[in-house]
C-alpha positions as CSV (number, residue, x, y, z in Angstrom):
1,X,15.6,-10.5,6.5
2,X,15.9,-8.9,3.1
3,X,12.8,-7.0,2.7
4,X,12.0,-7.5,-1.0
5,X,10.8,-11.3,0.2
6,X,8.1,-9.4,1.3
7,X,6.5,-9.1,-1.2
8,X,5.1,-12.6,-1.6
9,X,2.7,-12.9,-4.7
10,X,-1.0,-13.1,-3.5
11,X,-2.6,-13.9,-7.5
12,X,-2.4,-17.5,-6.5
13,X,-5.5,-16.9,-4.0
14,X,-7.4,-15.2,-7.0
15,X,-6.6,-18.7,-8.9
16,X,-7.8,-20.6,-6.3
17,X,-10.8,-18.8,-6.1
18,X,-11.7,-17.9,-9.8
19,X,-12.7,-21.5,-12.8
20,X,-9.0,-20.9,-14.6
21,X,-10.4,-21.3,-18.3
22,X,-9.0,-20.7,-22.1
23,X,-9.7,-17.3,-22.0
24,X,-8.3,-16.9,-18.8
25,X,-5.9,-13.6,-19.3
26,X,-4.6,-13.4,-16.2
27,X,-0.6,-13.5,-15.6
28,X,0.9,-17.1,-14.0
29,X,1.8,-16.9,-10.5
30,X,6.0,-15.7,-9.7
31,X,7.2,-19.3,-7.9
32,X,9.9,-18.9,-5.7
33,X,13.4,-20.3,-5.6
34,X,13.5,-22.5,-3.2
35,X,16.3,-24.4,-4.7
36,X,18.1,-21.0,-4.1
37,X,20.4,-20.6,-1.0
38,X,18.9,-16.9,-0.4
39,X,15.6,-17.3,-0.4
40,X,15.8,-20.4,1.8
41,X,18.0,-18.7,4.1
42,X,15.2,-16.1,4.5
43,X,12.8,-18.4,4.5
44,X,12.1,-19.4,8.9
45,X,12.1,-15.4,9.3
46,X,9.0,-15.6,6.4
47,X,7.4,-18.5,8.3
48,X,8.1,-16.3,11.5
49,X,6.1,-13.2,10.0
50,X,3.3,-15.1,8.6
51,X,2.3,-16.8,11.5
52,X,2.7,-14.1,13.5
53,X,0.9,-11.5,11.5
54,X,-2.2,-14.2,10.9
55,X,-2.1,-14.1,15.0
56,X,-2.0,-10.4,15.4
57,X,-4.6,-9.9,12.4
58,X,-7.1,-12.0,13.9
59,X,-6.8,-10.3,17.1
60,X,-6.8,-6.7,15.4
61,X,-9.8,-7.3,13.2
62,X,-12.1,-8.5,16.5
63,X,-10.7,-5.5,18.1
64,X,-11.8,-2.9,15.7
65,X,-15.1,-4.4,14.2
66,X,-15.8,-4.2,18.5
67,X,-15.3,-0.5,18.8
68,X,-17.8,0.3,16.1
69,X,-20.8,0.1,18.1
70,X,-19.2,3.0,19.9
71,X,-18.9,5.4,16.9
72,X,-22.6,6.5,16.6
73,X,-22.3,8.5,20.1
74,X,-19.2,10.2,19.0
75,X,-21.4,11.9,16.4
76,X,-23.1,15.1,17.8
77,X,-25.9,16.8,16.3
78,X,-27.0,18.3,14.0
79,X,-25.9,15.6,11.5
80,X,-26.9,13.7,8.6
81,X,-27.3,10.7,9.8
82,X,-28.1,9.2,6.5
83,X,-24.4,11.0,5.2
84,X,-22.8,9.1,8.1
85,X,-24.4,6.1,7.6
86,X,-23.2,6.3,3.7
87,X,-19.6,7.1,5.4
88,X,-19.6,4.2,7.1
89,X,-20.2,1.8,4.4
90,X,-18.2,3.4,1.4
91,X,-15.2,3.0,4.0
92,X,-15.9,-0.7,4.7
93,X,-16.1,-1.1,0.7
94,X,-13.1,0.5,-0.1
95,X,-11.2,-1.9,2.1
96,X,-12.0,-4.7,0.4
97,X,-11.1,-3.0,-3.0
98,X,-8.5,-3.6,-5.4
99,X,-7.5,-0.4,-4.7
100,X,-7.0,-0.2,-1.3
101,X,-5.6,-3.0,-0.9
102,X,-2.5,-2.3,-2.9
103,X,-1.8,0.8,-1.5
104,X,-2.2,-1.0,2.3
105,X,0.2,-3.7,0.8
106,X,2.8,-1.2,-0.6
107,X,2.5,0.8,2.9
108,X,3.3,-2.0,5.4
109,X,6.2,-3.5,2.9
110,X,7.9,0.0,3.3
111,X,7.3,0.3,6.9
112,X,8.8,-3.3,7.3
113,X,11.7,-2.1,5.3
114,X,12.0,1.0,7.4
115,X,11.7,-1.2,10.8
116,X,13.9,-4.0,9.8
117,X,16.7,-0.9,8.8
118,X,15.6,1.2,11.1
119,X,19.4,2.2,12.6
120,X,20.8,2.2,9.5
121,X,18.9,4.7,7.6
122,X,18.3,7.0,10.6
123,X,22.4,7.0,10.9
124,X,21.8,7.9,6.9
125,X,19.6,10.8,7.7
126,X,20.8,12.3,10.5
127,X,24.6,12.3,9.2
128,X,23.5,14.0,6.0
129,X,21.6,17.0,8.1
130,X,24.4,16.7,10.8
131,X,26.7,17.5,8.0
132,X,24.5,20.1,5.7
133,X,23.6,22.2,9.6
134,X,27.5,22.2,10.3
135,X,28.2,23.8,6.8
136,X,25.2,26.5,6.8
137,X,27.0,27.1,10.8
138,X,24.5,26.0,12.8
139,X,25.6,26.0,16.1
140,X,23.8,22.9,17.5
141,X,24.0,20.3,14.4
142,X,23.3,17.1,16.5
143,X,20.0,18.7,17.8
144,X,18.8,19.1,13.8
145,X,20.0,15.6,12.5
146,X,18.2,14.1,15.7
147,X,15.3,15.6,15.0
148,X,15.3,14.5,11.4
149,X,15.3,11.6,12.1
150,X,12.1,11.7,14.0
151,X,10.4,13.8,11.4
152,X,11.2,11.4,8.8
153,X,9.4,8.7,10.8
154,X,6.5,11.3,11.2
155,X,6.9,12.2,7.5
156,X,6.0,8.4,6.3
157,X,3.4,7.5,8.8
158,X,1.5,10.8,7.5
159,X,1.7,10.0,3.7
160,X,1.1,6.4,4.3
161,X,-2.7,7.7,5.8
162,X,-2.8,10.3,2.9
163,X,-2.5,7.1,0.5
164,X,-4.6,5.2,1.9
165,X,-7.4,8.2,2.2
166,X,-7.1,8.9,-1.3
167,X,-8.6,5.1,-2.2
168,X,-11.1,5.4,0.6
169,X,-14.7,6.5,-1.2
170,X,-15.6,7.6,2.1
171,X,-13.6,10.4,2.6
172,X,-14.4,11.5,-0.8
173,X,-18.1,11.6,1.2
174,X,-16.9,13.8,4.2
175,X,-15.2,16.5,2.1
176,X,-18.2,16.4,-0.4
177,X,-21.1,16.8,2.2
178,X,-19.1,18.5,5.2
179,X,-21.7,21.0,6.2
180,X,-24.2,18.3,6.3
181,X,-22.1,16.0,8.4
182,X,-22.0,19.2,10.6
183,X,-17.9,20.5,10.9
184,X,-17.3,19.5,13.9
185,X,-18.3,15.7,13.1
186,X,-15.5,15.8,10.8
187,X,-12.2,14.8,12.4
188,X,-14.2,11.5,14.5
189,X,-15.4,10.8,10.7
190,X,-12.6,10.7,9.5
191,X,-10.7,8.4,11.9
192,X,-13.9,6.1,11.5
193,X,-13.5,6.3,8.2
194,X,-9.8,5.2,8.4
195,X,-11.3,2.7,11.2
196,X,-13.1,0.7,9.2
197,X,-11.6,0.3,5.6
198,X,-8.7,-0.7,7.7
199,X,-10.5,-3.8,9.6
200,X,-12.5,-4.5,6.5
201,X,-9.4,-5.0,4.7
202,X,-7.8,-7.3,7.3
203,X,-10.6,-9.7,7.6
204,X,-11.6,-9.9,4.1
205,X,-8.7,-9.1,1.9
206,X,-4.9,-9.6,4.2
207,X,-6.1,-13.0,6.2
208,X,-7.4,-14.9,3.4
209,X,-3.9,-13.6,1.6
210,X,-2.0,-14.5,4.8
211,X,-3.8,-18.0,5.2
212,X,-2.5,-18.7,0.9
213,X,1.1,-17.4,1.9
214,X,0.9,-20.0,4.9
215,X,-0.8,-22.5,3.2
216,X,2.7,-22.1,0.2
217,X,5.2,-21.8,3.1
218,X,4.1,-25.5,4.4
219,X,4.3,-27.0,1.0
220,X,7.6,-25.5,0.4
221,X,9.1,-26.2,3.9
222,X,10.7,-29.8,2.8
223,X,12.3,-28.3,-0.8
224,X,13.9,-25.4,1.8
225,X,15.5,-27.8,4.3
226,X,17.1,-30.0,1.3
227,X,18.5,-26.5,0.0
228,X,20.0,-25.8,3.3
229,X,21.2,-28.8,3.8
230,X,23.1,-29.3,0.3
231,X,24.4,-25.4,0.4
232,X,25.7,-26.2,4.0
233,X,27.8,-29.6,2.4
234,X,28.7,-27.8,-1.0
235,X,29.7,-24.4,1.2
236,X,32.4,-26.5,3.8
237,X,34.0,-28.3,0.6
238,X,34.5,-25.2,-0.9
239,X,36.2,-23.6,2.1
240,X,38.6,-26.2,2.4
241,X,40.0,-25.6,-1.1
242,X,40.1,-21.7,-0.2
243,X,43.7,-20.6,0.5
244,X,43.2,-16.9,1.0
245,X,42.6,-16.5,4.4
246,X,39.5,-13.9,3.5
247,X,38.0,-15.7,1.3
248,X,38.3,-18.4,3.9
249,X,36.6,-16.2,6.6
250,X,34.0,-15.1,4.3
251,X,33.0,-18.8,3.3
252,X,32.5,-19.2,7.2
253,X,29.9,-16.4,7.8
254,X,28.1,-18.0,5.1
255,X,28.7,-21.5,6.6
256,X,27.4,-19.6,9.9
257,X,24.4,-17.5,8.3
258,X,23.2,-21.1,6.5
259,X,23.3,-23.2,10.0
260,X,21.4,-20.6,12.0
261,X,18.8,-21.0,9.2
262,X,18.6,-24.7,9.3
263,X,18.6,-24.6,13.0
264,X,16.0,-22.2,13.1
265,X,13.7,-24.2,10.6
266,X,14.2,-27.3,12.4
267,X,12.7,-25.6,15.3
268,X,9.7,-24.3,13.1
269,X,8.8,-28.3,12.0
270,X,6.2,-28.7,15.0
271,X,4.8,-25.2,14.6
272,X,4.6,-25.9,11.1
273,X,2.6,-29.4,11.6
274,X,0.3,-27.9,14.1
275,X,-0.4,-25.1,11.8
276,X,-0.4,-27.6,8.7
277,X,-3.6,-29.7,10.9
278,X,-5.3,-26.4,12.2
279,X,-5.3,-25.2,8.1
280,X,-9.2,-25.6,8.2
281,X,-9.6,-24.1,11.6
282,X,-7.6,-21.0,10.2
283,X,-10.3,-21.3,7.5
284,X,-13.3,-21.3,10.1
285,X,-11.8,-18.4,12.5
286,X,-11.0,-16.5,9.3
287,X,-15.0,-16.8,8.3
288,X,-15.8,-16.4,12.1
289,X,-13.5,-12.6,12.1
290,X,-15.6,-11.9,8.7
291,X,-19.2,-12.4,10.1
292,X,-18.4,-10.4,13.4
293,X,-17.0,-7.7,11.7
294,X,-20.0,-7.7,9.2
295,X,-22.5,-7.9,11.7
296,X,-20.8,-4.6,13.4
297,X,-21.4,-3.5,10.1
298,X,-25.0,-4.0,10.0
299,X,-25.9,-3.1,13.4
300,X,-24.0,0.0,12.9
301,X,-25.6,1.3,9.9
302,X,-29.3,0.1,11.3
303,X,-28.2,2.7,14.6
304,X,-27.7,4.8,12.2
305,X,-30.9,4.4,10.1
306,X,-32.7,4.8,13.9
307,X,-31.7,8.2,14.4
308,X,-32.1,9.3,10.7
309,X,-35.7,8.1,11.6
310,X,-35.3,5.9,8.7
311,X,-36.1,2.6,10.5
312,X,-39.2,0.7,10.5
313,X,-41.5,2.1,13.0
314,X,-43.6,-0.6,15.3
315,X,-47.4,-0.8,14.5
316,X,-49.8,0.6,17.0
317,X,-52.7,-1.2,18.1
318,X,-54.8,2.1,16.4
319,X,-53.1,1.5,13.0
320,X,-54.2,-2.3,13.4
321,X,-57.6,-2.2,14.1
């Protein structure tokens, strides 16, 4: 799939949820081509990732709001607990900013760009070092360009946390208040820190986007198959006419690459109804993910007001009377 599709627009949601008046500044929403051959030959491998990542989010979201309960007893003491608290809910903030968000969406489209051309650059790599170690003399080159590879992998999951930390207000909070936190507090606060922008961001920023992207994917669905469809016809008559026998073969690997397409969306049309009728039960689970997660949320931070001796202590028959 050619990885710049991507990078679906997601300022349609903020139209759906934002009164579009005069004064409305904003910039019109980019529409896709679906008259175009290559974007609807793309197009079942888009419907493939969307529904599966709205599948996997769901599922990842519950997951991670669940473990947050367990985060107070990884803390030891002495700490702040009023500083951790503050951690905690900076971090869930900052994944549902602006922010964050685009750095989380610029992340994933290069990791999916990396996974979907995985071989081919890491044949890219490893033949550049294999030929730069052989030059210098080094006597095992294919051990070096291997493990480039591997360090480049390394190299872009690392700067895609750093990225993602440098938009997250509450790491700015561990590195300001570090002795308070207590040192050895720091490396469990940090991965909650990463923990939970990341969740908050999938249920309240990616699902909703996800649900819009599926929600333009059904409309769309008809306008792709008649693209297929007249590209396939217009493609055959124009390889009968060819006379050069690689233009010819050429004009057939299109033929072939437009058919698997149409054969593929054709098996997407009852996965595509189902999800069409089960749009307002995305809806609901999407609400249901958000109210879990901020429930974890709030019982996390009232744990945390407990043992700062911040909550609300229970009257005495003494201080009745």
């Amino acid at each position: 799939m050619r990885w710049i599709y991507l990078c679906a627009p997601v300022l349609g949601l903020l139209a759906l949820a934002c009164d579009s008046g005069n004064d409305d500044k904003r910039p019109p929403e980019t529409p896709h081509n679906t008259d175009h051959a290559v974007y609807a030959t793309d197009y079942p491998e888009e419907v493939e990732r969307v529904t599966k990542d709205i599948d996997d989010d769901k599922a990842k979201a519950a997951e991670a709001c669940g473990k947050y309960q367990t985060y107070p007893d990884q803390i030891k003491e002495p700490t702040d607990y009023e500083k951790v608290g503050a951690v905690a809910e900076a971090s869930d903030q900052s994944g549902r900013s602006g922010e964050y968000a685009e750095r989380a969406r610029q992340n994933r489209q290069f990791q999916r760009m990396l996974d979907e051309n995985d071989g081919e650059l890491g044949k890219s790599v490893a033949g550049a070092v294999h030929g730069a170690a052989q030059t210098d003399g080094c006597p095992n080159p294919g051990n070096v360009s291997g493990a480039a590879s591997g360090g480049m992998k390394r190299g872009v999951e690392k700067r895609s946390e750093a990225r993602l930390r440098e938009v997250n207000e509450g790491h700015r909070l561990i590195k300001k208040n570090r002795k308070k936190l207590g040192k050895p507090n720091v490396p469990a606060l940090e991965k909650q820190a990463d923990e939970i922008a990341e969740a908050s961001y999938i249920a309240y920023v990616e699902l909703p986007e996800l649900k819009y992207e599926l929600e333009r994917l059904i409309e769309e669905n008809e306008r792709v198959k008649d693209t297929l469809e007249k590209e396939i016809e217009e493609e055959k008559k124009q390889a009968k006419e060819y006379d050069d026998a690689e233009d010819k073969k050429e004009s057939e690997e299109r033929i072939k690459e437009l058919e698997e397409a149409k054969q593929k969306l054709e098996g997407q049309q009852e996965q595509l109804k189902q999800r069409e009728e089960q749009l307002e039960q995305l809806e609901q689970e999407i609400q249901k993910v958000q109210e879990d997660c901020q429930k974890a949320m709030d019982d996390l931070k009232e744990e945390l007001d407990k043992r700062a001796g911040k909550a609300p202590k229970k009257k005495s028959k003494k201080d009745e009377s």
